[in-house]
C-alpha positions in Angstrom: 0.0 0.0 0.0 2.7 2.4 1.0 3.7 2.6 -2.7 0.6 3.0 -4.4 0.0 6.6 -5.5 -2.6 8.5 -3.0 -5.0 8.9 -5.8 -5.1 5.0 -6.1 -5.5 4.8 -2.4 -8.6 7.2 -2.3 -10.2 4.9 -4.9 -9.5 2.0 -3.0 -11.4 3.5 0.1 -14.1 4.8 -1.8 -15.2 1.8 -3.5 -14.7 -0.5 -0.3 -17.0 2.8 1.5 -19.6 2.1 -1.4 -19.8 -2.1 -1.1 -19.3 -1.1 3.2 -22.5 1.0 2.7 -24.9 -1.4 0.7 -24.3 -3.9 3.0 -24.9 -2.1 6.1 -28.2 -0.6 4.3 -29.3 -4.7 4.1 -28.5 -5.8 7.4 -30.5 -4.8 10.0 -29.2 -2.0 12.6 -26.7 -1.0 10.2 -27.5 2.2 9.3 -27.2 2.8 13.0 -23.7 1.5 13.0 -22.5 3.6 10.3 -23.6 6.6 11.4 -22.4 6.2 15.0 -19.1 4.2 14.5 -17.5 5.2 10.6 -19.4 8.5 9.9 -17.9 10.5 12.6 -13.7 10.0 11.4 -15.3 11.4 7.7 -16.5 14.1 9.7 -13.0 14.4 11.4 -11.1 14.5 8.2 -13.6 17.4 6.7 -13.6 19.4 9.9 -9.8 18.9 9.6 -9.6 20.4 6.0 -11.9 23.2 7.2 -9.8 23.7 9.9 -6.4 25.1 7.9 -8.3 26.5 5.1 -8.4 29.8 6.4 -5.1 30.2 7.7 -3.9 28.5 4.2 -5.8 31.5 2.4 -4.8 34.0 4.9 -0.4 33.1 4.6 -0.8 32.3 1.0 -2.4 35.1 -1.0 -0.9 37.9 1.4 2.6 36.1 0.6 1.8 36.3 -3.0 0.3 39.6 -3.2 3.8 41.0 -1.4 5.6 39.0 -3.6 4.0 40.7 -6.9 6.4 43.8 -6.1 3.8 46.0 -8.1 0.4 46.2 -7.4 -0.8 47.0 -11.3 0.0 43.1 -11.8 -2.7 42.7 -8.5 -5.3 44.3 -11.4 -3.7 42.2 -13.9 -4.0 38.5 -12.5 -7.7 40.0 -10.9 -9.2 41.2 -14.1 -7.9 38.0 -16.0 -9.3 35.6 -13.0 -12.7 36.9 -12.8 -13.1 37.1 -16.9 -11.9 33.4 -17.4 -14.0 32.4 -14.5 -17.3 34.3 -15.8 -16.4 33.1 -19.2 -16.5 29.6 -17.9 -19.8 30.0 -16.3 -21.1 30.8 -19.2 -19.9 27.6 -21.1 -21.3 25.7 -18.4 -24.5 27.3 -18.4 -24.9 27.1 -22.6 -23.8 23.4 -22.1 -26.9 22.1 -19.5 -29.7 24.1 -21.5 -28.2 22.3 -24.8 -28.7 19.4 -23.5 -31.8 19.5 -21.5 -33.4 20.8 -24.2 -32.3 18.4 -26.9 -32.7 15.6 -24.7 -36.0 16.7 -22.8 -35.7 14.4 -19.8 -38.7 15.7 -18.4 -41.0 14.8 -21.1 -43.9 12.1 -20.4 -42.6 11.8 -16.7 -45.4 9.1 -15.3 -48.0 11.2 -12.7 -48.1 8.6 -10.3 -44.2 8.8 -9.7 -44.7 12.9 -9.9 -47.7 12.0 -6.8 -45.3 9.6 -4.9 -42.1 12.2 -5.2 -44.5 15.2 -4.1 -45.2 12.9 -1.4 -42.5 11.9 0.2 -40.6 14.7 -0.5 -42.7 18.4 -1.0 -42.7 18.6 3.2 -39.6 16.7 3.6 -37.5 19.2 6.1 -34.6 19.3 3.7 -36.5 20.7 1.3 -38.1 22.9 3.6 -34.6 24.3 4.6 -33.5 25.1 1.0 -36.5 27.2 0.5 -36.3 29.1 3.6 -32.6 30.0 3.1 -33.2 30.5 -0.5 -36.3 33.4 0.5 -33.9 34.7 3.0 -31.4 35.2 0.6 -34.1 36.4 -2.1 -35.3 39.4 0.6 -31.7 40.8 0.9 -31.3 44.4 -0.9 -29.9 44.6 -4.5 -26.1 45.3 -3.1 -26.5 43.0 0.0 -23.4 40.4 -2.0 -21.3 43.7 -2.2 -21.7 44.4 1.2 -21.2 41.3 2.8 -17.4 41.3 1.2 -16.4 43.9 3.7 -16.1 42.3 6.8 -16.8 44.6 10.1 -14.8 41.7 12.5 -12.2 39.8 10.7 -12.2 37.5 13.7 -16.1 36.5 13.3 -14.6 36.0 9.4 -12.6 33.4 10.6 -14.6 31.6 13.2 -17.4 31.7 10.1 -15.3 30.9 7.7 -16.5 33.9 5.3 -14.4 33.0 1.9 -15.3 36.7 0.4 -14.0 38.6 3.5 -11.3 36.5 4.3 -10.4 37.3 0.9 -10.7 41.0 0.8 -8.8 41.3 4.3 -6.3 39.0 2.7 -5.6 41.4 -0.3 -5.9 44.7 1.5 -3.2 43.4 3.9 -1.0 42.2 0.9 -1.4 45.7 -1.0 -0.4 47.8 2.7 2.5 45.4 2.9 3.8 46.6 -0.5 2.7 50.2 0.2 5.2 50.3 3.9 8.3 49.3 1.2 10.0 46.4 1.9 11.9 46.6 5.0 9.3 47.2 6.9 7.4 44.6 5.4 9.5 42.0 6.0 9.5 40.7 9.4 5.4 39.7 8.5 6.0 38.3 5.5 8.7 36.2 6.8 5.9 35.2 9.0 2.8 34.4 6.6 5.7 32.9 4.3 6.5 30.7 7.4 3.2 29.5 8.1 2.4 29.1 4.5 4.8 26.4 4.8 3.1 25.1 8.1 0.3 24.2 6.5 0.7 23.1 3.6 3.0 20.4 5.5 -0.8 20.2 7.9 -2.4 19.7 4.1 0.4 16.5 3.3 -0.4 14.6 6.8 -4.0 15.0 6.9 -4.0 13.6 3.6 -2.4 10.3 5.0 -5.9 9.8 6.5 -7.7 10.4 3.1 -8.3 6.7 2.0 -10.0 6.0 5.2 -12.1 9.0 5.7 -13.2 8.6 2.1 -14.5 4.8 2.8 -16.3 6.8 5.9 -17.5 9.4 3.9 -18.8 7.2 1.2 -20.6 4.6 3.4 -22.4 7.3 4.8 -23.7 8.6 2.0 -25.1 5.0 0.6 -27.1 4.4 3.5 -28.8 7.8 3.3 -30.3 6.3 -0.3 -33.5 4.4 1.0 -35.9 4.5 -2.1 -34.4 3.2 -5.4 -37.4 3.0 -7.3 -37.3 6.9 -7.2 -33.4 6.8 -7.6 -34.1 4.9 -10.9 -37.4 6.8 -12.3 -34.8 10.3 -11.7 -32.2 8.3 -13.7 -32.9 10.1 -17.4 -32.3 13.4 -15.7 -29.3 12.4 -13.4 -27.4 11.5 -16.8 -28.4 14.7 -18.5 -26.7 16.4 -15.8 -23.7 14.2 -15.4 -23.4 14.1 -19.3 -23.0 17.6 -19.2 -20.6 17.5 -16.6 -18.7 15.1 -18.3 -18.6 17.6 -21.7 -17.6 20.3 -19.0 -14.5 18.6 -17.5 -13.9 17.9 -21.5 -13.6 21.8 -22.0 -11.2 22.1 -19.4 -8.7 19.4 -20.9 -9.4 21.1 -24.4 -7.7 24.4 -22.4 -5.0 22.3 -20.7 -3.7 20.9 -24.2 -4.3 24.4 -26.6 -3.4 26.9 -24.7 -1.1 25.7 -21.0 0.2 22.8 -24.0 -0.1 20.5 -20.9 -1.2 16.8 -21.0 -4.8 16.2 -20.5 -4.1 13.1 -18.6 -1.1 14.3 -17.2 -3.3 17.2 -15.5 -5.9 14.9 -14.4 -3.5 12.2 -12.8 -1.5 15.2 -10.7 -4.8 17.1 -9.9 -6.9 13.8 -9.3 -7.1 13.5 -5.3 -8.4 17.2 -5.2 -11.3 15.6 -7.2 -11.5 12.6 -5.4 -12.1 14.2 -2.3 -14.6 17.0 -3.7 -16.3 14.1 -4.5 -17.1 12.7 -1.0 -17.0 16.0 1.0 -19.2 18.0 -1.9 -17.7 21.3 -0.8 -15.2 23.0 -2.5 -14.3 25.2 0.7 -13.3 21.8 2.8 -11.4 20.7 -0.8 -9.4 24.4 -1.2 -6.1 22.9 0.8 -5.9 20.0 -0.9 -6.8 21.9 -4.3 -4.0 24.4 -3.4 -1.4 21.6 -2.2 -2.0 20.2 -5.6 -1.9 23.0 -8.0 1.3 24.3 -6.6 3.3 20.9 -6.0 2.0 19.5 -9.1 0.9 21.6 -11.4 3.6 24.2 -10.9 1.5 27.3 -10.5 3.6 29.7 -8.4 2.4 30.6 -4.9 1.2 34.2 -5.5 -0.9 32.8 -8.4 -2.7 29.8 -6.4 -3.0 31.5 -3.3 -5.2 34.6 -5.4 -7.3 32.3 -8.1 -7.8 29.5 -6.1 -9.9 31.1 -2.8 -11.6 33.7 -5.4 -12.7 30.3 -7.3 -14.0 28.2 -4.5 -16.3 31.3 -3.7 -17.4 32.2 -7.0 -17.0 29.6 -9.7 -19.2 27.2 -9.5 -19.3 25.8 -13.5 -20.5 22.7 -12.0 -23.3 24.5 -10.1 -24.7 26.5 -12.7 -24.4 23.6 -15.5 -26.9 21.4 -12.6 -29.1 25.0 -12.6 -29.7 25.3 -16.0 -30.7 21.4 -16.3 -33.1 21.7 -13.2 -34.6 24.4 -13.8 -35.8 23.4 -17.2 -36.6 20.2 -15.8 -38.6 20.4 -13.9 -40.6 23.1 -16.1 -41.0 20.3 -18.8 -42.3 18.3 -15.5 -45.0 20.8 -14.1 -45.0 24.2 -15.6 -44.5 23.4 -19.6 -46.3 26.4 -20.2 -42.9 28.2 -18.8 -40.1 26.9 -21.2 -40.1 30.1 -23.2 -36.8 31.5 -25.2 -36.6 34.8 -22.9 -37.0 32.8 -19.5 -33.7 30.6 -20.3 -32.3 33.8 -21.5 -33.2 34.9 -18.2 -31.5 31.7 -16.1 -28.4 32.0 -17.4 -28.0 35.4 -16.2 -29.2 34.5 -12.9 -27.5 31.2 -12.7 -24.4 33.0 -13.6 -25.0 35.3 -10.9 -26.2 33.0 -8.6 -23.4 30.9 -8.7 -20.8 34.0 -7.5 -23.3 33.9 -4.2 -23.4 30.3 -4.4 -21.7 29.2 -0.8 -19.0 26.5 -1.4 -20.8 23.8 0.9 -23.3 21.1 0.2 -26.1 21.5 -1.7 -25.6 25.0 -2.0 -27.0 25.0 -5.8 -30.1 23.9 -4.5 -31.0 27.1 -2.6 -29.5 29.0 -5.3 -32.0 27.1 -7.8 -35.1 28.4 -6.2 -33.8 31.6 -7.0 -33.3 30.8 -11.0 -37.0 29.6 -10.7 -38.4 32.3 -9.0 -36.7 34.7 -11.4 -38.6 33.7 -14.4 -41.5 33.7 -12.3 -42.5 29.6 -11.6 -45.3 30.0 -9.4 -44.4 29.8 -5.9 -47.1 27.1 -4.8 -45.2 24.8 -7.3 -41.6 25.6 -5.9 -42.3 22.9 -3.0 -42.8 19.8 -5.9 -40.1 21.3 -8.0 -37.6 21.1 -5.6 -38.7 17.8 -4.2 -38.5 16.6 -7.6 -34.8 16.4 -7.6 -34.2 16.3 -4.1 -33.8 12.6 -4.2 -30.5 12.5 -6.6 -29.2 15.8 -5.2 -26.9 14.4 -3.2 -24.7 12.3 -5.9 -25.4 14.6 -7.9 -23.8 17.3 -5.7 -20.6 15.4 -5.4 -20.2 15.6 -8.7 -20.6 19.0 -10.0 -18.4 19.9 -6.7 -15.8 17.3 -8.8 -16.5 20.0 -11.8 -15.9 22.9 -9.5 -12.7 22.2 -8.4 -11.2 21.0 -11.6 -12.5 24.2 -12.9 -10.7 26.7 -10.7 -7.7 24.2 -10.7 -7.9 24.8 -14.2 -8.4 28.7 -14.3 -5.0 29.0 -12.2 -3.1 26.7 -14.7 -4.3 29.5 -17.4 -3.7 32.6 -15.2 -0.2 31.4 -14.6 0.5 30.0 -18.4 -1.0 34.1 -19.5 1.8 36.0 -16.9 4.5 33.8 -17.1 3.8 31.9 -13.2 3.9 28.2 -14.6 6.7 26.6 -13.6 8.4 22.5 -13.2 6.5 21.0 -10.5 8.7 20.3 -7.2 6.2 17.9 -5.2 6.8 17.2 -1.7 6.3 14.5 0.6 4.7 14.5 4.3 8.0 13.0 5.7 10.5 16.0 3.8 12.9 17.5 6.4 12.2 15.1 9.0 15.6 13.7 8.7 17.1 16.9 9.1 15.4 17.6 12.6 15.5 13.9 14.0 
């Protein structure tokens, strides 16, 4: 085992998670057993990841905004980040209403699996939650998302975990650091460089747990899955959605090979455990050390490059999440509200869905709350919201792990470009948990 590659190893704990988890889901009592005895160390390793994001933001993009030297190139790498990333969306978007559309999975769904979905699901507390924080979000003022990037306690940031204002604080910080000249500034950066470092050594050990928080992970999810004749009936539209996914992560390799003149496979082998684990966590915010780890080690994108594009996209490119939009919402309009699936009202959710998925939080299920606001945009009646969403809440969940999958390999793809356009890419220099430990035995 010790000299199989981690990617092989996560694989290996994943599909022993998945047989674990159908076979605890047949015998009796254990569910019980999975959730009380293996679920918790999944929820170890993710609270874990969580933990040194922030730190790993904070040390990384003030190190690599100090490091620019000249804070036009801050504009620069900002103005070429946000454009690729909105430019993206858009692809993803364009891709999930081709398909929906040509493909029509909603077409002739039987009414008496519409009745037994509305039933099990429409008051279902999930469900219930998703439209609640989707109406709270709905009622906030027009500039509310520009507001909440300005933090008024950088310290509640932190403990909250506030991606947006961690970044802002991050980047005003860097820009003072370069403003004080660089004496001054040095004894700080020295620091954040420091515990840069730190972490990204925290990032190599926790990942020596990854197999078997993965098979923990996994199993947990399996058992949640308790009515397969819906799983089944919701199949036609769970492969629209992964086929479009699928095109997506396509795209990106297209990119990798014309313009970085990378290896597709090459990119997916060295970038493959960041997916892995997006995968079973479905957040991209509890994936961001690992993504990071990985783009710099083994991709080659310098520090000051990473450390900006990589936070920015965990918050606000979400290619995967607004592909899953546009599918879903047309959806379930072919399902209940034909009447709907008008040219101006899918003009309509891809503007929203690409602005929905900037405000899109980087946890799970997060699209689902920002779907309800694509519906209610083009105006689906409100008493049909409940079905709608329980119409899909079924296959959310794998469905979630995947465009999370999409997500990452996204903004890990962004930073490859960002870095190829000023020059940043360089020969990858991976490191291993144990490096140095000789030297201070």
């Amino acid at each position: 085992m010790k000299k199989l590659a981690l990617h092989w190893k996560i694989i290996i704990g994943m599909v022993l998670g998945v047989i674990f988890g159908f076979i605890m889901n047949s015998i009796n009592g254990g569910k019980g057993f999975v959730s009380d005895w293996i679920a918790p160390f999944g929820t170890i390793f993710i609270n874990l990841l969580k933990l040194i994001a922030v730190p790993l933001i904070l040390a990384s993009l003030i190190k690599g905004i100090s490091d620019l030297k000249d804070i036009s190139k801050i504009k620069s790498m900002g103005l070429r980040t946000i454009g690729i990333y909105i430019a993206t969306t858009l692809v993803a978007i364009v891709i999930g209403l081709s398909i929906v559309n040509v493909v029509k999975p909603g077409e002739g769904m039987p009414q008496d699996t519409i009745e037994k979905i509305k039933q099990k699901y429409e008051n279902d507390a999930g469900v219930t939650d998703k439209l609640m924080k989707a109406s709270a979000q709905k009622d906030a003022g027009p500039l509310q998302a520009l507001v909440d990037i300005f933090p008024s306690n950088i310290f509640q940031s932190f403990a909250e975990a506030s991606m947006l204002q961690i970044i802002f604080f991050a980047l005003f910080v860097g820009v003072c650091l370069l403003l004080i000249g660089e004496k001054k500034a040095k004894p700080l950066v020295d620091f954040f460089d420091s515990l840069n470092d730190v972490v990204m050594k925290m990032v190599d050990l926790i990942m020596l747990f990854a197999p078997y928080a993965v098979f923990a992970l996994l199993a947990n999810v399996i058992i949640a899955f308790d009515d397969v004749e819906i799983l089944i009936k919701l199949l036609f539209y769970a492969f629209c959605v992964i086929g479009g996914l699928l095109l997506m992560i396509c795209f990106y390799l297209l990119l990798i090979g014309v313009y970085v003149k990378k290896s597709p496979m090459w990119f997916l082998k060295q970038i493959s455990p960041a997916q892995l684990l997006a995968f079973s966590t479905s957040s991209s915010a509890a994936t961001l050390p690992v993504t990071m780890e990985r783009v710099e080690e083994h991709l080659g994108v310098d520090k000051e490059v990473s450390g900006f594009v990589l936070p920015v996209g965990a918050t606000v490119n979400m290619d995967g999440t607004s592909l899953y939009q546009g599918i879903a919402a047309v959806f379930i309009m072919q399902v209940i509200w034909p009447e709907g699936l008008t040219f101006s009202n899918q003009l309509v959710i891809i503007a929203t869905a690409l602005l929905a998925s900037i405000g899109s939080a980087a946890v799970p299920s997060a699209g689902l709350v920002m779907l309800v606001i694509v519906l209610e945009s083009i105006g689906f009646p409100a008493e049909l919201l409940p079905i709608g969403i329980a119409l899909i809440f079924a296959v959310d969940r794998p469905l979630d792990m995947l465009r999370t999958v999409v997500n990452v390999t996204g903004d890990a793809t962004v930073s490859m470009l960002v870095a190829k356009s000023l020059g940043k890419l360089h020969d990858p220099k991976p490191e291993e948990w144990d490096d140095n430990y000789e030297a201070v035995r």
